[in-house]
PyMOL CGO cylinders between C-alpha atoms (Angstrom):
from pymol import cmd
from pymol.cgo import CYLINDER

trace = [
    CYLINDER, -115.56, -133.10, -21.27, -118.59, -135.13, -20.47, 0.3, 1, 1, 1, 1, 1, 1,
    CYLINDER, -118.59, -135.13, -20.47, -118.97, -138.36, -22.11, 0.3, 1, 1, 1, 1, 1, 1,
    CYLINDER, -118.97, -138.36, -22.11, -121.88, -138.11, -25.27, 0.3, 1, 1, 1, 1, 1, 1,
    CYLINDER, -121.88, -138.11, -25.27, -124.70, -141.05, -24.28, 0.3, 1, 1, 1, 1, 1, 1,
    CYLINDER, -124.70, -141.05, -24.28, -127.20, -139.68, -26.62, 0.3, 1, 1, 1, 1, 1, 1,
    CYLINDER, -127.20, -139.68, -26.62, -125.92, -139.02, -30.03, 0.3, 1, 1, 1, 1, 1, 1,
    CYLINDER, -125.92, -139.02, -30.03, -129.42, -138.35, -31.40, 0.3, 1, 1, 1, 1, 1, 1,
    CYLINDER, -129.42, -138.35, -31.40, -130.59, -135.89, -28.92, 0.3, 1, 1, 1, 1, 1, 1,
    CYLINDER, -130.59, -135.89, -28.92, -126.41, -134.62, -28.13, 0.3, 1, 1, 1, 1, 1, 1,
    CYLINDER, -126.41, -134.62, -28.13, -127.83, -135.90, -23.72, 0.3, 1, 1, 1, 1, 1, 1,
    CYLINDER, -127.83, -135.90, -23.72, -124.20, -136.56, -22.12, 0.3, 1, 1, 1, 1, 1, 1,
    CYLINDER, -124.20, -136.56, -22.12, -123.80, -138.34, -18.80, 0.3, 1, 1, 1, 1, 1, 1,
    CYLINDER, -123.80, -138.34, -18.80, -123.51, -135.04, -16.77, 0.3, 1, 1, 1, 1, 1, 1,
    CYLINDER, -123.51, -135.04, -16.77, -127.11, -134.44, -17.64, 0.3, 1, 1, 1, 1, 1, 1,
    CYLINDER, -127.11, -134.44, -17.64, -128.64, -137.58, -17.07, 0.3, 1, 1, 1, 1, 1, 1,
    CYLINDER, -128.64, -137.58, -17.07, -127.30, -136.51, -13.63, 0.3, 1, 1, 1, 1, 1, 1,
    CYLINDER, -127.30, -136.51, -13.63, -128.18, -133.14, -13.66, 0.3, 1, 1, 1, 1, 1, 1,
    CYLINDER, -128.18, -133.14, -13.66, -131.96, -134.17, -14.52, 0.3, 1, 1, 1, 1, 1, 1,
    CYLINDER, -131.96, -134.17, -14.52, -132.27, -137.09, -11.52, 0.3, 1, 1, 1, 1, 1, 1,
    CYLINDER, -132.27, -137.09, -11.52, -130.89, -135.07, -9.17, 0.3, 1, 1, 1, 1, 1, 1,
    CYLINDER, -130.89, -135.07, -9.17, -133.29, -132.20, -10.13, 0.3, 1, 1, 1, 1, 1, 1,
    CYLINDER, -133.29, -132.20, -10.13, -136.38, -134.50, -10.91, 0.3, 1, 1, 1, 1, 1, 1,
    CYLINDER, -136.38, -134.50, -10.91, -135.74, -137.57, -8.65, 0.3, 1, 1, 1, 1, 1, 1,
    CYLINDER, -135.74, -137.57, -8.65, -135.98, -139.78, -12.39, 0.3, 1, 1, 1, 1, 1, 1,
    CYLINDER, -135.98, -139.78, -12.39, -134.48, -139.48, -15.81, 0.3, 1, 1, 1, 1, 1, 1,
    CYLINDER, -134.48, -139.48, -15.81, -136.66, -137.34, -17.76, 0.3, 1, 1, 1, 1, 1, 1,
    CYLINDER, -136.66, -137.34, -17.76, -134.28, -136.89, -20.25, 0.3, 1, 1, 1, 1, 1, 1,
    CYLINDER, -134.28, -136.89, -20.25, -134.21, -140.93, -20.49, 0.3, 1, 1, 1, 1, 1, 1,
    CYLINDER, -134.21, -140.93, -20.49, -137.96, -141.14, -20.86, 0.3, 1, 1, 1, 1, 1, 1,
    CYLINDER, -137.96, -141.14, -20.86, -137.94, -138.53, -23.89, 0.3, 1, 1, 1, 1, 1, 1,
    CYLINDER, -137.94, -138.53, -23.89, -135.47, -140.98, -25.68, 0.3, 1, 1, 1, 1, 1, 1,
    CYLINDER, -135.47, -140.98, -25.68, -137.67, -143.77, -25.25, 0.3, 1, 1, 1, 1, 1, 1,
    CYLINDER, -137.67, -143.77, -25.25, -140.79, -141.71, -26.35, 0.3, 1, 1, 1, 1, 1, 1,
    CYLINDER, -140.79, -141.71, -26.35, -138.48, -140.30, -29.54, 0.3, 1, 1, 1, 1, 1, 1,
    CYLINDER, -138.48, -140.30, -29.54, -137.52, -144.04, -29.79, 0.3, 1, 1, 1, 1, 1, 1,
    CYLINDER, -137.52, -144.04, -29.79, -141.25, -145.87, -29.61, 0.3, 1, 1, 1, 1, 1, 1,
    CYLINDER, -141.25, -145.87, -29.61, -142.23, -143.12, -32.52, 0.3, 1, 1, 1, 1, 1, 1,
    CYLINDER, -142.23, -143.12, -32.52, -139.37, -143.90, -34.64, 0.3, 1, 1, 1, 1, 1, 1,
    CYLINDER, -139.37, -143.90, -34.64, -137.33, -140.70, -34.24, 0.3, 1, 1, 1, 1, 1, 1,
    CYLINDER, -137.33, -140.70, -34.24, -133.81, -142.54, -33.10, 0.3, 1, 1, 1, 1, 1, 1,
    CYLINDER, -133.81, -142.54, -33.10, -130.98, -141.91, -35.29, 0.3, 1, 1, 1, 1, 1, 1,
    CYLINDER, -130.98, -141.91, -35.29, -128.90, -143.48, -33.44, 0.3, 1, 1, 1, 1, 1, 1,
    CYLINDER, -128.90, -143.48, -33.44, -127.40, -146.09, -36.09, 0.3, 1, 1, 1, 1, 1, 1,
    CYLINDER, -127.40, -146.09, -36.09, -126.52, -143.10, -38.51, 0.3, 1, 1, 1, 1, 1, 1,
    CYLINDER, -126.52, -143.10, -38.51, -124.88, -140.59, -35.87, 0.3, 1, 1, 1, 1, 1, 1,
    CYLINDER, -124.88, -140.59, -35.87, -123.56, -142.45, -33.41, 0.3, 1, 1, 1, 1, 1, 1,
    CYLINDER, -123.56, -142.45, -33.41, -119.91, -143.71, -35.06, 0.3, 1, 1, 1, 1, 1, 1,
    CYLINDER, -119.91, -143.71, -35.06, -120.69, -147.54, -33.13, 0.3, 1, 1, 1, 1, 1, 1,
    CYLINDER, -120.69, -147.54, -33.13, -123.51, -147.96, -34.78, 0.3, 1, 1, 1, 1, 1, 1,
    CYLINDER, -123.51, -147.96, -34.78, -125.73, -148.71, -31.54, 0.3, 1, 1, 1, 1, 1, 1,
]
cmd.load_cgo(trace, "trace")
């Protein structure tokens, strides 16, 4: 099973992969930073770290 990166959006390390090898960049990583800049992270209430 895939390690979970992204426990707001459920993004796992296989697609960060799947997406640069398809795109040539991380498009998945720039939608986290745009859900990020307009306050839709979650990240301190689902992820079970607290990061």
């Amino acid at each position: 099973m895939a390690r979970l990166i992204c426990y707001c959006f459920g993004h796992t390390e296989d697609d960060l992969r799947r997406d640069v090898l398809q795109h040539g960049r991380s498009l998945i990583m720039e939608h986290i930073v745009s859900e990020k800049k307009d306050g839709r992270c979650r990240c301190a209430e689902k992820n079970p770290s607290g990061r």
